[in-house]
SERO-433855 format. One record per residue (C-alpha): z, x, y. Coordinates in steps of 0.02 Angstrom, whole numbers, plus 50000, padded with zeros to 5 digits. Example, Ala and Ser with C-alpha at 12.3 -4.5 7.8 and 13.67 -1.06 7.14 Angstrom:
BEGIN
50390, 50615, 49775
50357, 50684, 49947
REM end
This chain:
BEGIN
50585, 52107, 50726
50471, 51974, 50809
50377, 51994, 50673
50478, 51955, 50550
50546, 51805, 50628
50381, 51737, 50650
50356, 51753, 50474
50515, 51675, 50421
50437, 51538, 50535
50291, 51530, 50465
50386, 51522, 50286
50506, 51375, 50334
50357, 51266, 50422
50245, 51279, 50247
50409, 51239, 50149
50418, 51086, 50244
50250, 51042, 50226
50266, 51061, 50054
50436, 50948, 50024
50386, 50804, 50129
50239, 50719, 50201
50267, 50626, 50373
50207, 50444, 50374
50272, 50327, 50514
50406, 50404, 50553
50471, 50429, 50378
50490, 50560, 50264
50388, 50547, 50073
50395, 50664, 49967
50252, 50781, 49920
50277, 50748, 49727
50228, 50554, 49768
50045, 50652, 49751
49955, 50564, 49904
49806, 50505, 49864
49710, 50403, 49727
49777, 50379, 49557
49669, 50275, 49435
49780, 50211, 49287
49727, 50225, 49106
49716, 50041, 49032
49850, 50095, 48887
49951, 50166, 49024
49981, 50037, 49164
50144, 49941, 49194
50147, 49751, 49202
50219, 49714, 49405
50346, 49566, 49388
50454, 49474, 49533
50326, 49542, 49656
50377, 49354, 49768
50446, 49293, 49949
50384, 49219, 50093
50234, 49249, 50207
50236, 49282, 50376
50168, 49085, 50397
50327, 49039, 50301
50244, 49011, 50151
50314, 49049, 49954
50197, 49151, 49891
50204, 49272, 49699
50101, 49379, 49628
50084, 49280, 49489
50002, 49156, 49620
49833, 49267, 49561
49850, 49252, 49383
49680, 49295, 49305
49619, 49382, 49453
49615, 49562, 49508
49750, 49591, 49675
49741, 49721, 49805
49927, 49737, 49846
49951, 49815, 50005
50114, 49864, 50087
50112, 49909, 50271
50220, 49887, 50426
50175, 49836, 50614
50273, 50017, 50693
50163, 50107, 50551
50008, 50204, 50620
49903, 50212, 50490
49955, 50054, 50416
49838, 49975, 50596
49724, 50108, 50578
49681, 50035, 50381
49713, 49866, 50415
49525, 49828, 50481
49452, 49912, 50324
49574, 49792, 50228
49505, 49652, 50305
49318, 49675, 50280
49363, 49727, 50094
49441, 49540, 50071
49296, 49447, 50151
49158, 49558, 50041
49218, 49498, 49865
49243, 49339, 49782
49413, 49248, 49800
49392, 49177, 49644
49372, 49362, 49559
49486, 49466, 49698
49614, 49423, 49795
49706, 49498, 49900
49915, 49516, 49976
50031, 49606, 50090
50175, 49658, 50073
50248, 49690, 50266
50387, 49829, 50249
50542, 49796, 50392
50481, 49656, 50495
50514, 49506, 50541
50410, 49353, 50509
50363, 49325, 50692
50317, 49533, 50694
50218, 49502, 50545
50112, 49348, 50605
50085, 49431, 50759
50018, 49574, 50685
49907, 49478, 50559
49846, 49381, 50698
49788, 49527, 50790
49700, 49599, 50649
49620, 49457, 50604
49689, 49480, 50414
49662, 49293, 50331
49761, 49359, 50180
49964, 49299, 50151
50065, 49435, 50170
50248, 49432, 50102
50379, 49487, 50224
50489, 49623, 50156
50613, 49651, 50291
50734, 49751, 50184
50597, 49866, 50058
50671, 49797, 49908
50496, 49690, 49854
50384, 49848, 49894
50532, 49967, 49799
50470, 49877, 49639
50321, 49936, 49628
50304, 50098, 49505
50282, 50259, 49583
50255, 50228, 49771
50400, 50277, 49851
50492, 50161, 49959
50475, 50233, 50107
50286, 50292, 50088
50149, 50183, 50195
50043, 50133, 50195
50016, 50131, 49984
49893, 50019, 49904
49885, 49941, 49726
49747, 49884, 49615
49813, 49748, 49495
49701, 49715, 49348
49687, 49534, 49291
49852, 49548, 49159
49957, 49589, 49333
49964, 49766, 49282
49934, 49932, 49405
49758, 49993, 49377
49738, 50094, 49546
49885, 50168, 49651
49834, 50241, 49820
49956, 50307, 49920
49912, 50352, 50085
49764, 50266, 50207
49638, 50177, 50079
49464, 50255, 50106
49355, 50114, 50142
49182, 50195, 50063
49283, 50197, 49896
49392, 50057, 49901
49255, 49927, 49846
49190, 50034, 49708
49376, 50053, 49630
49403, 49864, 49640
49254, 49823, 49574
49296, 49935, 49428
49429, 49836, 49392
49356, 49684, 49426
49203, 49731, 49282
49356, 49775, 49142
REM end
């Protein structure tokens, strides 16, 4: 009997394991296929009204970049791995070119003062757009809502050339911008 029960354990845990991922406290689902996706150039979708305000109360748009590549990041200050990525973030941004790369958050559920505060103890120089309610970050194409932190490469026609959901691995990272960068 123990034995049994233990297995029907066993079976529930690796069913849950397999529906959802955990990720700051929220649930994603395990078909949001964590991890790296690199984008055909026939296949990617153009991001539009990708806009708001930075956490220094600035108007800021994606369209702001026009004719450069963007590394759109969305993160949160209560998010884990979102701080544990953030440092990588920031010595990707000061390695490349503004004029070529540039690069934008997009802060999930804060407030502006949460936001600046978190910048500022980062040391992230980049604008980030504050996102209190999700619905900016729900545009993008297949990152879920609620999973972060997720990562997009935007080629230099504002469409999604890299998704990358999950912690961006910062001995890749350059390479897959720079990929984009040389298109």
């Amino acid at each position: 009997m123990k034995q049994s029960i233990k297995i029907s354990l066993m079976i529930v845990a690796a069913s849950l394991a397999m529906t959802s991922l955990a990720g700051c406290g929220r649930d994603v689902p395990a078909s949001s296929q964590i991890g790296t996706t690199v984008i055909a150039p026939d296949d990617r979708v153009k991001l539009e009204g990708i806009e708001g305000v930075t956490s220094d109360g600035e108007e800021i748009a994606l369209a702001d970049f026009s004719g450069r590549v963007v590394v759109l990041n969305g993160w949160a200050t209560w998010c884990a791995p979102c701080r544990e990525e953030m440092p990588d973030l920031v010595v990707a941004d000061e390695s490349f070119d503004d004029t070529l790369v540039g690069f934008l958050g997009v802060n999930i559920s804060d407030d502006l003062q949460a936001a600046a505060d978190f910048a500022m103890e980062f040391g992230v120089s980049y604008p980030s757009i504050v996102d209190e309610d999700g619905s900016i970050w729900a545009q993008i194409p297949d990152i879920p809502p609620n999973a972060l932190p997720s990562t997009v490469i935007v080629d230099k026609q504002g469409r999604v050339a890299v998704r990358i959901i999950g912690k961006v691995d910062p001995l890749t990272l350059p390479g897959l911008i720079q990929d984009v960068v040389k298109e």
